[in-house]
N, C-alpha and C positions, 0 to 999 in steps of 0.2 A: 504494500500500500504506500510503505513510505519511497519506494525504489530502491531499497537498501537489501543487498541476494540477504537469504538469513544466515547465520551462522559463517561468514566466508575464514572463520578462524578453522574450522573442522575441515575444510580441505589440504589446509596443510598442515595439520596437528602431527601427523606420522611421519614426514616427506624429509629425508636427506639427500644429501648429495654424494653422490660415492666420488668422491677426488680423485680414485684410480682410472676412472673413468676420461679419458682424454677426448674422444670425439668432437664433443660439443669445442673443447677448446682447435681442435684442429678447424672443425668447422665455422667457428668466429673467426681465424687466422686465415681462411680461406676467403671468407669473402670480403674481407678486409684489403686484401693484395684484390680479388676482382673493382673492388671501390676506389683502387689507386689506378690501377691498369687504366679504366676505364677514364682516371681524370673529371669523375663527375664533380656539376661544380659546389665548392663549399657550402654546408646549411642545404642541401637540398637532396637531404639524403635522409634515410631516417632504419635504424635496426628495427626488426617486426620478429615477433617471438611468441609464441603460443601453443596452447593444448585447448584442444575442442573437443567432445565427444569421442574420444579416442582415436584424434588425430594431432598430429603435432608438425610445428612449421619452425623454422628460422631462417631468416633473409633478412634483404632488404631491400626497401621502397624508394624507389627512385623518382624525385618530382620534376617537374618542366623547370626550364629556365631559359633566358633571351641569349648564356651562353652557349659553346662549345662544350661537350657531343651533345648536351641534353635539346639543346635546337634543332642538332640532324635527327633526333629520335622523335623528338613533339612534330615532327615536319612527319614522319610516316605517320606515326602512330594517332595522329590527332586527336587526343584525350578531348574529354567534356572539361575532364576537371584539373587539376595540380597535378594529383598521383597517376605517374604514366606506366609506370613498369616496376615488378616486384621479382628477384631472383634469389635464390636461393634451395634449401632442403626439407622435405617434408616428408610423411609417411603416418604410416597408423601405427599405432605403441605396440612394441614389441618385435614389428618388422623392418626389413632392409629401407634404408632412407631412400629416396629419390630425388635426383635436381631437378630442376625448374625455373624458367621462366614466363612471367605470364604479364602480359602485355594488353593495357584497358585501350582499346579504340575507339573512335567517339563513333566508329560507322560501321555498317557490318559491308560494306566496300574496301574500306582502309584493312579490317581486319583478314578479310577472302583474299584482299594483294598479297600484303605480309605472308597468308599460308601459303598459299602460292609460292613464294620465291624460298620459303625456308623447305618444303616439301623437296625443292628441287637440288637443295644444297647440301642439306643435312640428313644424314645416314642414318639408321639407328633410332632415330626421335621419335616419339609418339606427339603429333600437334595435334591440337584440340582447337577447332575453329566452330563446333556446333552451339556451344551451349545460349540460350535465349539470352538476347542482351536483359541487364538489372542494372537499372538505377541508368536507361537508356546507354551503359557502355557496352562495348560488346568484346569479350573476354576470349583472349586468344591464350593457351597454354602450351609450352612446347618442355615436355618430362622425359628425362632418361633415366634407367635407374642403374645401366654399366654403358660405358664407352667407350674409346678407342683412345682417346688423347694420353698424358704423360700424367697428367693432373685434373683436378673436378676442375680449378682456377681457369685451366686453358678450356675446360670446355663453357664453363660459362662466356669467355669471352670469345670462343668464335661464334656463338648465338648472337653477341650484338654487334660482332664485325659481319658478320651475314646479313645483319639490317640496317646495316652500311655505319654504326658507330666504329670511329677510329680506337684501336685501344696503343697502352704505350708497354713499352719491354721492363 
């Protein structure tokens, strides 16, 4: 009634962290170096981190800007709003994680190019161009869960060198 969840202490009354556990930090170090490579520009980035119904995510949300790459991406992608692209790891608790990239289009023309040219480039991928647009974007998803590259780092950036972002060495 008051909008306050009840009890939000009982969700994590039991919950540690097991520090033996490296992943997580490999996977913050990972998209830390895609955040450099990329050159996105300062303040227009943001960490996104969650558990949903037995699913769990961490990336990050990459917003527009009048600079350099995030202008050659707002120029495909042409979001509605700020938030244009979200990349990063996600999966259902307990199973093998998966990358992702998922890219808000403001059209479902902008978003059918985009498959189109990543269908044709990229090996491996599973793209997601059907789902109904909400909240009028229209939601392209491009998931692999094994690759071919040297590192997760190199594959997330040939996803946005394919969408014609410059990235740096």
């Amino acid at each position: 009634m008051l909008g306050i969840d009840a009890f939000p202490a009982a969700e994590v009354k039991n919950m540690k962290v097991d520090t033996r556990q490296r992943e997580f930090a490999k996977a913050s170090s990972i998209l830390r170096e895609v955040e450099r490579r990329l050159a996105w520009p300062r303040g227009r980035s943001k960490r996104d981190f969650g558990f949903e119904k037995g699913d769990w995510y961490l990336g990050v949300g990459l917003f527009t800007s009048d600079t350099e790459p995030a202008k050659s991406l707002k120029s495909r992608v042409r979001p509605l709003w700020t938030y244009m692209a979200w990349f990063g790891y996600h999966g259902e608790e307990g199973g093998p994680p998966s990358l992702g990239v998922e890219l808000f289009c403001g059209s479902g023309e902008s978003r059918n190019k985009i498959a189109t040219q990543l269908r044709a480039k990229l090996r491996g991928c599973s793209i997601d161009a059907t789902a109904p647009p909400e909240y009028n974007e229209f939601h392209l998803i491009v998931d692999v869960r094994r690759h071919r590259m040297n590192n997760d780092c190199e594959w997330f950036c040939s996803v946005f060198r394919t969408l014609g972002v410059q990235t740096i060495a």
